[in-house]
C-alpha positions in Angstrom: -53.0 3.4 22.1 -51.9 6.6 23.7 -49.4 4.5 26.2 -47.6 3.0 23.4 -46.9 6.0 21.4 -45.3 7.5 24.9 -43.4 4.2 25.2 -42.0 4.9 21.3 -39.4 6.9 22.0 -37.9 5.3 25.0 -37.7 2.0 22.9 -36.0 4.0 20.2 -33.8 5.7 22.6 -33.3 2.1 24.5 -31.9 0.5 21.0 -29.9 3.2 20.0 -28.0 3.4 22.9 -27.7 -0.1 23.5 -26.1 0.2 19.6 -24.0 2.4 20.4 -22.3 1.0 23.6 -21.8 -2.3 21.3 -20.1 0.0 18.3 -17.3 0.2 21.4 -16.9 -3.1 22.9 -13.1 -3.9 22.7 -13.8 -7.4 21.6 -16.5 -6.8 18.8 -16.0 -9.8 16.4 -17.6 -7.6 13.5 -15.1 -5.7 13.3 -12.0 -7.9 14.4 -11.8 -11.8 13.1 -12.4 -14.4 15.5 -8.9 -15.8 17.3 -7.7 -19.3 16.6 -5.4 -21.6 19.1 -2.2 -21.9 16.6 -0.5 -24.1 19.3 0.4 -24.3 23.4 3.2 -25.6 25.1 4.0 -27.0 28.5 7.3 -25.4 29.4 10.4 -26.1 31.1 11.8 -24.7 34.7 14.9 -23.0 33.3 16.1 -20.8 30.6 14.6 -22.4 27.1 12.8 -22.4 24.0 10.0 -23.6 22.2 8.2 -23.7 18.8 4.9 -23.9 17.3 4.4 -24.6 13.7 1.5 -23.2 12.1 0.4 -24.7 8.7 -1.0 -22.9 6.1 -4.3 -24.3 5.9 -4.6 -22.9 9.3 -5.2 -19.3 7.6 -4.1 -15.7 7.4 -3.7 -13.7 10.9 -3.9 -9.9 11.7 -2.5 -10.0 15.3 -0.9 -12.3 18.1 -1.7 -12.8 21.6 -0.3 -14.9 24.0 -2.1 -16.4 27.2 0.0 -18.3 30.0 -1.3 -20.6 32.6 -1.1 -23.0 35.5 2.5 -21.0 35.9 4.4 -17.4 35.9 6.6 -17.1 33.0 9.4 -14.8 31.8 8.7 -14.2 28.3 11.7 -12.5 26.3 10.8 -12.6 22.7 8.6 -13.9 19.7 9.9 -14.8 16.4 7.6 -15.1 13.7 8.4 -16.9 10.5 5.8 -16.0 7.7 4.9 -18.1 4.5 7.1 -16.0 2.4 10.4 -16.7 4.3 10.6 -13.2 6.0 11.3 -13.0 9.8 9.8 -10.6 12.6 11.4 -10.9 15.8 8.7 -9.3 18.5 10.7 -8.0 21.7 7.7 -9.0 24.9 10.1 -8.8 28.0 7.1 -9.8 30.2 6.6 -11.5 33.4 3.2 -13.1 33.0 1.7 -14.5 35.8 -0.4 -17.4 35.9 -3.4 -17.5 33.9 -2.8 -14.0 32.5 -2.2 -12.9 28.5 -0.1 -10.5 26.5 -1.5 -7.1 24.7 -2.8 -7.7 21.1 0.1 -8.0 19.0 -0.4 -6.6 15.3 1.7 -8.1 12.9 3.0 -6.2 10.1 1.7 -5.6 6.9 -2.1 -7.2 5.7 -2.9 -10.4 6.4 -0.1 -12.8 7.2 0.3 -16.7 6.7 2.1 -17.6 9.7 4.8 -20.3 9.1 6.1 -21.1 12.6 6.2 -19.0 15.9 9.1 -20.0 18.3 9.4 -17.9 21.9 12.2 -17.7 24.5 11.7 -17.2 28.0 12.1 -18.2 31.7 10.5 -19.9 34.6 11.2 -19.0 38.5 8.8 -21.2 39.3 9.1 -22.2 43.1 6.2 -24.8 42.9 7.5 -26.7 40.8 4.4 -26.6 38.5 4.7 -26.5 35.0 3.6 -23.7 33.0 1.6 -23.6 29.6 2.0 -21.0 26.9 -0.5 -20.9 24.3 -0.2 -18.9 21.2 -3.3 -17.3 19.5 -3.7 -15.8 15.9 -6.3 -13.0 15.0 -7.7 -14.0 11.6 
């Protein structure tokens, strides 16, 4: 009996510091909604465009990130259409290498509906491989 009441306080301790290190993990899904692939594309060798159209039973999103793979990629800018007709155009001017992603990209205002997302960029791409560009939404 005496051992366990010695071992009380290191449990305590144990849990509340194990609570604490979790109150500042970056990606802490109780405190930030989960993210949701809006839509990828494979992308072209030169100087181009794409767009993603998000539909509104897809949800309302708090941020944007953007992940790129199989290829580097020039990314210029984002333009987000919400539901109610306004426009943001997000300046990136990023070379993302292969299989890396974009800063956390709050969009303005509460909780968006996102109509369609179109991005411009460029490849360099020496190998001749095809990148991918995916566009993720924060809900």
């Amino acid at each position: 009996m005496m051992k366990l009441i010695n071992f009380a306080p290191k449990l305590l301790m144990l849990c509340a510091m194990t609570l604490f290190t979790l109150s500042f993990t970056t990606e802490n899904n109780a405190f930030k909604g989960p993210w949701e692939l809006l839509g990828m594309r494979k992308v072209n060798y030169s100087l181009d465009r794409d767009e993603i159209i998000v539909t509104r039973a897809e949800g309302i999103f708090t941020a944007l990130k953007v992940k790129v793979k199989k290829a580097p990629i020039n990314m210029q800018k984002l333009v987000v259409t919400f539901g109610n007709g306004e426009v943001e155009e997000l300046e990136l001017r990023n070379n993302f290498a292969a299989g890396s992603e974009s800063r956390v990209i709050d969009l303005p205002g509460n909780k968006r509906v996102i109509k369609k997302i179109v991005f411009w960029y460029d490849t360099k791409n020496i190998a001749n491989r095809k990148g991918i560009v995916e566009v993720w939404g924060r809900h």
